[in-house]
N, C-alpha and C positions, 0 to 999 in steps of 0.2 A: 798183415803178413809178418809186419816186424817181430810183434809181441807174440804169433805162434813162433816165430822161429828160432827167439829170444827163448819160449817155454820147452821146448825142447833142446834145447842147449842145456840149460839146467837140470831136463827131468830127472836124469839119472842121479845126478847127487841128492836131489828132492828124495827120493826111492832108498836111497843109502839111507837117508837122515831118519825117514820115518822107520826104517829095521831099527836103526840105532836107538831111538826115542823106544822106542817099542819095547826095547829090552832093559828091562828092570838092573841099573849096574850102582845101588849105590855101595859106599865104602868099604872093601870087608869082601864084595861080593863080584868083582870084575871079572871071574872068568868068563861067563856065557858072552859076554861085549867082548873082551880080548879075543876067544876064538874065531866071533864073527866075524872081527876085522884081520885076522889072520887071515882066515879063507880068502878075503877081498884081495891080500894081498900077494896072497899065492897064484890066484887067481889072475891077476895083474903082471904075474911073471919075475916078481921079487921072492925073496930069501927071510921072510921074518925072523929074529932071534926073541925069544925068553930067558931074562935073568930070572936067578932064584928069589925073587920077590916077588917076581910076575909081570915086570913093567915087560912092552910088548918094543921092539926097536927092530929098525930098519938100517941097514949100512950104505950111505953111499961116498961119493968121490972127496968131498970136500971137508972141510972141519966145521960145517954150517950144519946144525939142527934146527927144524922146525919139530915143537915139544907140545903135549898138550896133555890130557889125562881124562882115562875110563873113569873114572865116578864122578855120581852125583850126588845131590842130598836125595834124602825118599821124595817118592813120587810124587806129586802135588796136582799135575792135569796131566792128560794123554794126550798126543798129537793131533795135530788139525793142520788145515790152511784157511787161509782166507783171497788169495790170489798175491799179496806180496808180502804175507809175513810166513812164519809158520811158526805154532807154538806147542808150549808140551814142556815137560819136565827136563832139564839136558838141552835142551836146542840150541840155546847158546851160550850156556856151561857146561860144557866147551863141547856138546856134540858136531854142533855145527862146525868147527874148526876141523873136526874128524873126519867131517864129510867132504870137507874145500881141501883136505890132504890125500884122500881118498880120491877125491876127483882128480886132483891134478896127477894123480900115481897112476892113474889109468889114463890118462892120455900122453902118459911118457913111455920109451922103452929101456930108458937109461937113466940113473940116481945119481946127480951132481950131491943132493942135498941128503942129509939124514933126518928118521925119521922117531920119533919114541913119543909111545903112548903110555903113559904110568899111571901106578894106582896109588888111591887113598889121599889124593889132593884135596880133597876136603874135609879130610880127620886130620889125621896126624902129619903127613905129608913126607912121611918113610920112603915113597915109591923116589920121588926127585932127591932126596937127601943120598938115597943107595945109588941112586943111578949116578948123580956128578959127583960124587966119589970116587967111580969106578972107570968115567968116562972123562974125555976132555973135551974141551972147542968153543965153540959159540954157541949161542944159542936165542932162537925168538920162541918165548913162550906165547903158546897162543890161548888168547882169554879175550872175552867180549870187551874190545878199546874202540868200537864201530869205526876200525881201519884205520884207529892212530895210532901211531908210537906212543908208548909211555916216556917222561923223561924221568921220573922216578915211581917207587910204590912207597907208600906212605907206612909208620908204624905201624902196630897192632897191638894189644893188650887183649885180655881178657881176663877179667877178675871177680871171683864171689864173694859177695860182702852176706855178713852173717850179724844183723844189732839185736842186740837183748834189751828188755826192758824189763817194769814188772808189773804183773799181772794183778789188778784189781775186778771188782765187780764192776760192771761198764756205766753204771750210775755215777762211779765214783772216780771218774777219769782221773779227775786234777789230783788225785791219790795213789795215782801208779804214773809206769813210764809207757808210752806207746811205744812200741819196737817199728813200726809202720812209720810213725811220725820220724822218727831219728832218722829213719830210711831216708826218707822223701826228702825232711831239710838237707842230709850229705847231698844228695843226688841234687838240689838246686847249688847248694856251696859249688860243688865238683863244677856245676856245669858254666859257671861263672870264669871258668880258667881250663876245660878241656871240652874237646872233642868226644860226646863216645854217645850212645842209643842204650837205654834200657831194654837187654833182651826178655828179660823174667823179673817178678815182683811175686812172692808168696810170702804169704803171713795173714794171722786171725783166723776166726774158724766162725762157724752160726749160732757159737756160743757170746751171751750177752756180756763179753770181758775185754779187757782192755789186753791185745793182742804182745807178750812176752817173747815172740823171735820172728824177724823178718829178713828172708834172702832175696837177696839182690844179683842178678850176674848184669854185669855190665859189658859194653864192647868199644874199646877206645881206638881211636884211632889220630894219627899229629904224625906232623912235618920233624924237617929238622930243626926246626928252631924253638923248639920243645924239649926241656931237658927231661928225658924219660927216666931217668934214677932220681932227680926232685918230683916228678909226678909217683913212681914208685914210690918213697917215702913218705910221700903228703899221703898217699891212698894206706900206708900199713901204719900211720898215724891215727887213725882215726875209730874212732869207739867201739870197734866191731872185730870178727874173725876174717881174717879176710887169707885168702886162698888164689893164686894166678894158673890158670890154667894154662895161658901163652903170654910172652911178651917178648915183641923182635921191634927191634931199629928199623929204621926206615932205611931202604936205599936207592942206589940213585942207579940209572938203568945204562947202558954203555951203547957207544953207534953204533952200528952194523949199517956201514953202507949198502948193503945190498936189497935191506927192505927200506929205509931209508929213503932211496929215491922213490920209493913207490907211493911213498905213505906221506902225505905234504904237511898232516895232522897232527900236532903233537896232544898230550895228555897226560894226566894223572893218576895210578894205578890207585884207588882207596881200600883195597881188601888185600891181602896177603895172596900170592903167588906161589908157586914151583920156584919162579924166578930169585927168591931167597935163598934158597940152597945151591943151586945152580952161580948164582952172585959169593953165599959165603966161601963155596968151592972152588971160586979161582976161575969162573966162566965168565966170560961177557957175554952180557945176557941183554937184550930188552921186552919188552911185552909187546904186543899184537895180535890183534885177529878178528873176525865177525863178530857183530851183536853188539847187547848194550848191557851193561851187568847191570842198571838200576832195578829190573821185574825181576832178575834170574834172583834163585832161591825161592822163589813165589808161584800163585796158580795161572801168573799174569805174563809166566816168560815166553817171550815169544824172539823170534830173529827175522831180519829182513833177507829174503831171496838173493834177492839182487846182488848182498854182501856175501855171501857165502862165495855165488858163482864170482864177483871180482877177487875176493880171497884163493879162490884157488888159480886163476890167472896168473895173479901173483907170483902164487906159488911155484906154478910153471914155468914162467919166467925165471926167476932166478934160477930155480934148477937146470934150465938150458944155459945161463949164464956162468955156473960152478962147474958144468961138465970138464 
């Protein structure tokens, strides 16, 4: 009887999650998810607002936001359960989080807490840079920490290396340069003194020659105890074209006693956040929320039940404690 009555507790946000999973929202493309969740929150008996970017926000009493954002990357699996996970593309980047706000928004009749949902968190991340511009106060970003505070988010880099070589007949190796080989040796050099993952490797063709241009994107990530303008310089040193598509500082996440007492857990954010802009803005910010980011981005992302419905508990809580 416990575990029915446990299942029906949840179903409804279970029901939310899969509409949300369902709805195809990555970057570019948030409105059909934004309006969904509008209607929920009409629905709900709140007052949703739309900025002219599209982030989707809720007003209530306190200078406390809970923050999360409509897109994903593209689709990678469709939803499912298995009885205590649920998984699918979004579930918990950061759908999930959407649903433990939506849950707790329906079983309130009054907004201690604020609430905004933004777009393009995993392009460019215009939606959070427009929105704590525009707004003040605090803020818990919420992202898969499986219900721990962050105490910081770590750097980020992203950079394209481009090496040339030259092109012989593939008989005649030791007569040309591998543009593959220069690759591979930086990427052991590099990896001797940083953190980062090889996302892409392209170079050579089914042609029998010694491969003349090899691209590289790379993804770094380091603490503070990593000078990132000596890692910048050692990385535009090196025998190649190289091109950065991102590169942010690390920082460090601020208290908010209010989820605080909730959350006993601390942690380490390793991928870039909302919470940057929000942090560069002049916000005290930290991270929190369901799930676990190691599968999200993959066909493997899944979120625990269980965390969802304590996440919006949570949620509740505090917003009767801000009223």
């Amino acid at each position: 009887m416990v575990f029915y009555s446990a299942l029906l507790k949840i179903l409804p946000m279970i029901k939310i999650l899969e509409q949300l999973v369902n709805i195809d929202s990555p970057s570019g493309y948030e409105e059909r998810i934004r309006d969904y969740v509008s209607g929920l929150i009409k629905k709900y008996g709140f007052h949703p607002e739309i900025d002219n970017l599209g982030n989707l926000y809720v007003r209530g009493e306190s200078d406390l936001w809970f923050v999360t954002h409509l897109d994903t990357v593209e689709r990678k699996a469709d939803f499912r359960l298995d009885g205590e996970y649920a998984y699918g593309t979004g579930v918990a980047d950061a759908k999930g989080s959407m649903a433990s706000i939506l849950g707790a928004m329906e079983a309130t009749d009054r907004l201690g807490l604020n609430f905004a949902f933004l777009v393009d968190e995993e392009e460019g991340g215009s939606g959070s840079k427009h929105f704590s511009e525009n707004f003040s106060g605090r803020a818990v970003v919420m992202e898969p920490t499986n219900l721990s505070v962050a105490e910081k988010q770590l750097g980020s880099a992203e950079v394209v290396l481009k090496f040339y070589g030259k092109p012989v007949h593939g008989a005649y190796w030791n007569e040309g340069v591998n543009a593959i080989e220069k690759a591979i040796e930086a990427i052991i050099e590099l990896k001797s003194k940083y953190m980062f993952s090889v996302q892409e490797l392209k170079g050579g063709s089914n042609l029998y020659a010694i491969p003349d241009l090899c691209e590289v994107r790379l993804s770094f990530i380091f603490d503070f105890d990593v000078d990132m303008f000596e890692m910048r310089n050692e990385l535009e040193s090196l025998d190649a074209d190289v091109e950065f598509s991102e590169f942010y500082e690390p920082i460090r996440c601020d208290e908010i006693p209010e989820i605080e007492k909730y959350a006993g857990k601390r942690s380490v954010m390793h991928s870039w956040t909302d919470a940057y802009n929000f942090k560069k803005n002049g916000w005290k910010v930290t991270i929190w929320g369901p799930g676990n980011l190691v599968d999200c981005h993959t066909d493997r992302e899944r979120i625990k039940l269980d965390e969802i419905e304590k996440a919006a508990e949570i949620i509740l809580k505090i917003n009767e404690e801000v009223v």
